[in-house]
VEXDREN-2710 file (C-alpha; in Angstrom, 1 decimal):
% VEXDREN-2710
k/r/px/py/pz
1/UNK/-10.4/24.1/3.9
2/UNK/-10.8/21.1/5.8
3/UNK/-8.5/20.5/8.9
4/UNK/-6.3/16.8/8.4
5/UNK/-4.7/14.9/11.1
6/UNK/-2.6/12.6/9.0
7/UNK/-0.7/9.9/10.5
8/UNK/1.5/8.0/8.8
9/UNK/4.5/9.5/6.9
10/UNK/6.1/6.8/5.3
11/UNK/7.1/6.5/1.8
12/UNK/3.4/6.5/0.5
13/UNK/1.4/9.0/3.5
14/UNK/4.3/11.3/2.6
15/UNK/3.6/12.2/-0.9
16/UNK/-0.2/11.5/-0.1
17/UNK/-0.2/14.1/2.8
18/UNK/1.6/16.7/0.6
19/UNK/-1.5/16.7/-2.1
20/UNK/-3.7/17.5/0.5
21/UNK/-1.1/20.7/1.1
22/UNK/-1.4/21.6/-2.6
23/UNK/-5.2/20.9/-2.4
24/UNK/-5.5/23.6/0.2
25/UNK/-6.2/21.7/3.2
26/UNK/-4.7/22.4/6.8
27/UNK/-2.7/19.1/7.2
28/UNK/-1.6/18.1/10.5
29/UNK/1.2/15.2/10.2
30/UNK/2.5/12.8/13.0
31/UNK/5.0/10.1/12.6
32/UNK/7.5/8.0/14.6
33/UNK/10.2/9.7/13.4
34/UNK/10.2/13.5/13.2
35/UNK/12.0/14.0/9.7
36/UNK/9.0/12.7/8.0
37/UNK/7.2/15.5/9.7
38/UNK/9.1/18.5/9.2
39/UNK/9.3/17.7/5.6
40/UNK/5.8/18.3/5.3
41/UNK/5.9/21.4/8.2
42/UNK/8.4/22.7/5.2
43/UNK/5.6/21.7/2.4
44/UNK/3.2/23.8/4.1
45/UNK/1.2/21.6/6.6
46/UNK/2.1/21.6/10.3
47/UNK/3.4/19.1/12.8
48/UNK/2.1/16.9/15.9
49/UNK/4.1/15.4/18.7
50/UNK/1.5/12.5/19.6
51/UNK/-1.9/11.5/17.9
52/UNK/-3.7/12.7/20.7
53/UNK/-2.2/16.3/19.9
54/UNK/-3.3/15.9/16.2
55/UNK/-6.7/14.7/16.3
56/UNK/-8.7/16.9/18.6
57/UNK/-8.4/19.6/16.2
58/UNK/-9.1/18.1/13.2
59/UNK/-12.4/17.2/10.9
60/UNK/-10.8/14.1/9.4
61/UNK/-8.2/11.8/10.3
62/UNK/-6.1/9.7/7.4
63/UNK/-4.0/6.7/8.8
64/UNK/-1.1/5.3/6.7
65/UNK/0.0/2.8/8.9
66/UNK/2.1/-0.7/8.0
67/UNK/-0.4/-3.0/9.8
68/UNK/-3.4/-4.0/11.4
69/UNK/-1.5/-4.0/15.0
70/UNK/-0.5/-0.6/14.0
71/UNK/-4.1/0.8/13.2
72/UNK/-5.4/-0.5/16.2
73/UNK/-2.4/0.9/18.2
74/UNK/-3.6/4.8/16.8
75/UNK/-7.2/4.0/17.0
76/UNK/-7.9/2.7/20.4
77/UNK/-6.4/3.8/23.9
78/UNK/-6.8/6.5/26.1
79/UNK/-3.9/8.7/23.6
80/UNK/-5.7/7.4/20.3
81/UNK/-8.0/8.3/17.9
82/UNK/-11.2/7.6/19.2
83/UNK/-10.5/8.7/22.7
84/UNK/-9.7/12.4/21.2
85/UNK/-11.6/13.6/18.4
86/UNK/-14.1/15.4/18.0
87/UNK/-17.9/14.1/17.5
88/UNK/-18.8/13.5/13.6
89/UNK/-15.7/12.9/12.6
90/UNK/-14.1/11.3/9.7
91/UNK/-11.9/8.6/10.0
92/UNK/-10.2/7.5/6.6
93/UNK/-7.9/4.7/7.2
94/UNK/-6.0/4.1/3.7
95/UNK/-3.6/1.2/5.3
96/UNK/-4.1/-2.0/3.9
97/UNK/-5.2/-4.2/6.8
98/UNK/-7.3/-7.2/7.9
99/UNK/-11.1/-6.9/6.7
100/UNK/-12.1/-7.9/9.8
101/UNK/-10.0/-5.0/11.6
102/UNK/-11.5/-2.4/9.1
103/UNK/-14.9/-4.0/10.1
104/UNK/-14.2/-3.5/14.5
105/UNK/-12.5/-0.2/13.2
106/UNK/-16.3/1.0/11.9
107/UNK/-18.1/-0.5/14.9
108/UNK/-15.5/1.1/17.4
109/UNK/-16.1/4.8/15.8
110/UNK/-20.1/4.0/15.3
111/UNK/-19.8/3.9/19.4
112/UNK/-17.9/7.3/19.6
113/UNK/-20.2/9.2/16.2
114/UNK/-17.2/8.5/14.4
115/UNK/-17.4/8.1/10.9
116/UNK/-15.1/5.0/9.5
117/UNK/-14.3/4.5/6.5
118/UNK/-11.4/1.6/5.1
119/UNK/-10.0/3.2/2.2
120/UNK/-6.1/1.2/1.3
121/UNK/-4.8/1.6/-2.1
122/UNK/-3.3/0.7/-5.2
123/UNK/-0.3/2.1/-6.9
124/UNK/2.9/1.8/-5.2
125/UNK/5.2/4.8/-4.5
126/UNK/5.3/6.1/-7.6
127/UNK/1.1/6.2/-7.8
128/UNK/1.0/8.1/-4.3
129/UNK/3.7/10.7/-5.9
130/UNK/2.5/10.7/-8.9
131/UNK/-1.5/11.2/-7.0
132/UNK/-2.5/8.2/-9.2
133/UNK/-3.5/5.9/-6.7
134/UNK/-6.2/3.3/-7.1
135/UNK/-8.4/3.5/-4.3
136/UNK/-11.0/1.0/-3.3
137/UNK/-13.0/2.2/-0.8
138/UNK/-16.0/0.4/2.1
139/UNK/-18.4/2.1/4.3
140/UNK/-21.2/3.4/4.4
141/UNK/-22.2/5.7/1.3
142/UNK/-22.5/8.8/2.9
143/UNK/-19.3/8.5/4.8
144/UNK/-17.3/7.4/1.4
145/UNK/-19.3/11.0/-0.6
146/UNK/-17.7/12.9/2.6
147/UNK/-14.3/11.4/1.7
148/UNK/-14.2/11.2/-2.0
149/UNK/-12.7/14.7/-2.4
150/UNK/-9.8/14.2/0.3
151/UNK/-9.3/10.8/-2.0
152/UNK/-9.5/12.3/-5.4
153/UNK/-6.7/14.8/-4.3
154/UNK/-4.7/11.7/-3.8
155/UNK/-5.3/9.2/-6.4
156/UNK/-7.1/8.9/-10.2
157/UNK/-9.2/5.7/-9.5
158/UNK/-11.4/6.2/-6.8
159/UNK/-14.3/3.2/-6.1
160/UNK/-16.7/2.2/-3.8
161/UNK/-17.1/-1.0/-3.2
162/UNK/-19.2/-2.2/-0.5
163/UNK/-19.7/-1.8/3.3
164/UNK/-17.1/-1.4/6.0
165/UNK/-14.1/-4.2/5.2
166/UNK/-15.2/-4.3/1.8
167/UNK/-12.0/-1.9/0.4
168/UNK/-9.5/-4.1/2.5
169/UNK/-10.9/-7.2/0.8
170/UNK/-10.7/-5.7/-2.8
171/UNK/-7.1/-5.2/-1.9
172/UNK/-6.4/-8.0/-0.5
173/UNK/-7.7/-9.3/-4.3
174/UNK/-5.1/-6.6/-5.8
175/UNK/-2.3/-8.0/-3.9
176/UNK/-2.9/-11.1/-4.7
177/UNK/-3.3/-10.5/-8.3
178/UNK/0.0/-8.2/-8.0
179/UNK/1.9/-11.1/-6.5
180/UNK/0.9/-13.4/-9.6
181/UNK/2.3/-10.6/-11.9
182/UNK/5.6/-10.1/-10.6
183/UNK/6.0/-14.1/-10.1
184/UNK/5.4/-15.2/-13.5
185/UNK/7.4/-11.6/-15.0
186/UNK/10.3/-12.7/-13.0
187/UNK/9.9/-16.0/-14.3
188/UNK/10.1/-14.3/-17.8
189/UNK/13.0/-12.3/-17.2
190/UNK/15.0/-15.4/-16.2
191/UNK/14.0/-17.4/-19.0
192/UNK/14.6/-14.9/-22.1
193/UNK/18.0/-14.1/-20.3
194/UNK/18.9/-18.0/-20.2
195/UNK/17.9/-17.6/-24.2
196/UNK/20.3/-14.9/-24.9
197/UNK/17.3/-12.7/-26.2
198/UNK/17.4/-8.8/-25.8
199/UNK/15.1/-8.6/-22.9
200/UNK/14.7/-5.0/-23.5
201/UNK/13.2/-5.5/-26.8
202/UNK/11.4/-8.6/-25.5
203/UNK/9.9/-6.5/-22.8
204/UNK/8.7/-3.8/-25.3
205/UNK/7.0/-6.2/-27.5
206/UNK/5.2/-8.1/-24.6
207/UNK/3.9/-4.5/-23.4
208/UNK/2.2/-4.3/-26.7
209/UNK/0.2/-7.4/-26.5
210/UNK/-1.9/-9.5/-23.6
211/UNK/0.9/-10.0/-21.4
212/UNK/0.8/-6.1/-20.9
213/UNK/0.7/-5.0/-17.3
214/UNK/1.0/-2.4/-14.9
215/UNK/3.3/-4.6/-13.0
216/UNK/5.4/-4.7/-16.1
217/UNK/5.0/-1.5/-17.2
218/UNK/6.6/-0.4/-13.5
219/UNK/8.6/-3.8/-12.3
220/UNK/10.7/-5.2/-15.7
221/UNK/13.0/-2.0/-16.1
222/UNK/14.0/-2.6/-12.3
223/UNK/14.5/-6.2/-12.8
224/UNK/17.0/-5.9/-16.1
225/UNK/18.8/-3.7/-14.2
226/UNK/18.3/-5.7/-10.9
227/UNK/17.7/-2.3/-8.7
228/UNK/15.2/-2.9/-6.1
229/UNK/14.6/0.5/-4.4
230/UNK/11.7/0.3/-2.3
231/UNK/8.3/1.1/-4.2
232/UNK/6.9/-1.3/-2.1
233/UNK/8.9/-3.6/-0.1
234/UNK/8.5/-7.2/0.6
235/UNK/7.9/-7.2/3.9
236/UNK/4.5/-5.6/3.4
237/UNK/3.5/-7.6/0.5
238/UNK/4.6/-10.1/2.7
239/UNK/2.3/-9.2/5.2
240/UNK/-0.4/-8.4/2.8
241/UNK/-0.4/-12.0/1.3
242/UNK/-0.9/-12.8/4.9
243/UNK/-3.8/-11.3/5.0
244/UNK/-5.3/-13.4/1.5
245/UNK/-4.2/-16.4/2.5
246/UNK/-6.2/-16.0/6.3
247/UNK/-9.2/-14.6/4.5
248/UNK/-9.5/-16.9/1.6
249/UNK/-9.3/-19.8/4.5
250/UNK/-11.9/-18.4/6.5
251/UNK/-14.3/-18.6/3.2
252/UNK/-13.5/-21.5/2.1
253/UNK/-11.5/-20.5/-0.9
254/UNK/-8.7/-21.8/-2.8
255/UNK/-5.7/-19.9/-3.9
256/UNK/-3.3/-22.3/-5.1
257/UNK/-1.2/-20.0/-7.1
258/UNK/-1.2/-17.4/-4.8
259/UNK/-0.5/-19.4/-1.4
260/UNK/2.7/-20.5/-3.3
261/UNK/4.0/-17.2/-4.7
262/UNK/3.0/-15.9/-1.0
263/UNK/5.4/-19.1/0.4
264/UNK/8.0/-17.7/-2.5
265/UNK/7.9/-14.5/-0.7
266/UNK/8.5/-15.7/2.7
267/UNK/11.5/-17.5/1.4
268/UNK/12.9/-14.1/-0.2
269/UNK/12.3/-12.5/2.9
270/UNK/13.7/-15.2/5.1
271/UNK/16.7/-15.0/3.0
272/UNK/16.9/-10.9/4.3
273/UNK/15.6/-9.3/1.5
274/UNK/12.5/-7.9/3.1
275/UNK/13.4/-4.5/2.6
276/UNK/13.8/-4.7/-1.2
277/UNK/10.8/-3.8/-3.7
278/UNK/8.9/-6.8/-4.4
279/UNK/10.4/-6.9/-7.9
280/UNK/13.1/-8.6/-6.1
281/UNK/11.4/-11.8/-6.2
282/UNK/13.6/-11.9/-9.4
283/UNK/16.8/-12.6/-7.5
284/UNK/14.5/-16.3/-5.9
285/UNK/13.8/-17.3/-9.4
286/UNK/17.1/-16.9/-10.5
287/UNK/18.5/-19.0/-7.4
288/UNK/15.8/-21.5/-8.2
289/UNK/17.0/-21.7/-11.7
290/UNK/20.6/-22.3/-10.5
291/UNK/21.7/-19.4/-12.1
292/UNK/24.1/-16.8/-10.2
293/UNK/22.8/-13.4/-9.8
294/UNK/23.5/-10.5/-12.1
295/UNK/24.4/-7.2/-10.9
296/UNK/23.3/-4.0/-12.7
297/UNK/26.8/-3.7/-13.6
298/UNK/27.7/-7.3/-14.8
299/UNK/25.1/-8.9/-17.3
300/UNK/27.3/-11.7/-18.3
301/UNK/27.6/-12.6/-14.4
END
């Protein structure tokens, strides 16, 4: 039984926490609001009232945290993560951040024999419930063998794929790829609608063949019945396309497509959507299109 300071409840580092319960682990939860962590004091893992608390007893520490600000804000300080734990500690931040953050992540805990390793992942809420995650993983390799069975508890796919940063550019890659998807899916929702087709039918059929996705597998139920619960809201794939669109500048890299679905993004959110699921990029398309909204309860709207 390993000892887990996770912080980071949300609707992801919920579900994710609550595997490493069922996997037999002492988990040790802290998050801004205190709900979060006496649902998993009731799961069977135990509560924190500060990071500080959490961390000096534990053998690895998981982060689940919105944003690069927010990682730094756990990590560094006299109440954070480095300042309190325990020499030869692990360090698994699954967050989806800047590379270069994940990289002075890795250098900060080299100076402190912490062991770093940038772990974010793939899969939306229903992966992290479902402990399906896809999770791309830097650092160096003896740090990612140490964490490999703490992330095969919480997801299917689990990779290596380079040195520290490396996992938050992979999926900084998967977001952009993601984005694409849901664009050019909501595009095709809008467009067999305007052509009376059955869209269920049309959906099943494109399943079947190359347009087949993940994203639609997931995302086109949603968007024929226009309900955008929160897998994965837009303000973080907001902020996630953020981080593509810096990167790809600082190498020198186009991204044509993707800087303009990130712009359509911005514009949903601008419009006060940001706390949707992503799939709502549906309701931009169809106001691009001219065409009024439909409601889950009105198709012929």
């Amino acid at each position: 039984m390993t000892t887990i300071a996770f912080i980071g409840l949300g609707i992801m580092g919920a579900p994710m926490a609550a595997h490493l319960v069922d996997a037999g682990h002492d988990v040790v939860g802290v998050n801004r609001s205190r709900a979060a962590v006496d649902e998993l004091v009731a799961h069977g893992g135990r509560g924190a009232d500060s990071v500080a608390e959490a961390v000096r007893q534990a053998d690895v520490v998981i982060t689940m945290v919105p944003d690069s600000p927010d990682v730094e804000g756990v990590a560094y300080g006299e109440d954070g993560i480095y300042s309190n734990v325990k020499p030869g500690t692990l360090h698994i931040d699954c967050s989806s951040i800047r590379p270069d953050v994940a990289r002075r992540l890795a250098e900060a805990g080299d100076e402190r024999d912490v062991k770093v390793v940038d772990a974010p992942v793939s899969g939306g809420q229903a992966g992290a419930v479902e402990a399906k995650l896809s999770i791309m993983v830097g650092g160096a390799e003896a740090d990612v063998e140490l964490a490999r069975p703490l992330l095969e508890a919480m997801g299917s796919t689990v990779v290596h794929v380079g040195p520290a940063g490396s996992g938050q550019t992979v999926k900084a890659a998967n977001q952009l790829i993601v984005a694409g998807h849901l664009a050019l899916l909501a595009e095709a929702v809008v467009f067999l609608e305007a052509h009376q087709v059955d869209t269920e039918a049309a959906i099943e059929v494109l399943g079947g063949g190359l347009a087949g996705s993940t994203v639609l597998a997931r995302k086109a139920a949603g968007m024929l019945a226009r309900t955008f619960e929160p897998g994965f809201r837009v303000d973080l794939h907001h902020k996630d396309l953020g981080i593509v669109t810096s990167a790809a500048r600082e190498a020198g890299v186009a991204i044509p497509l993707g800087a303009h679905v990130a712009q359509l993004l911005g514009s949903l959110r601008a419009q006060g959507h940001g706390e949707l699921d992503h799939s709502a990029l549906l309701l931009l398309i169809e106001q691009l299109s001219g065409r009024a909204p439909r409601t889950n309860d009105s198709k012929d709207a």
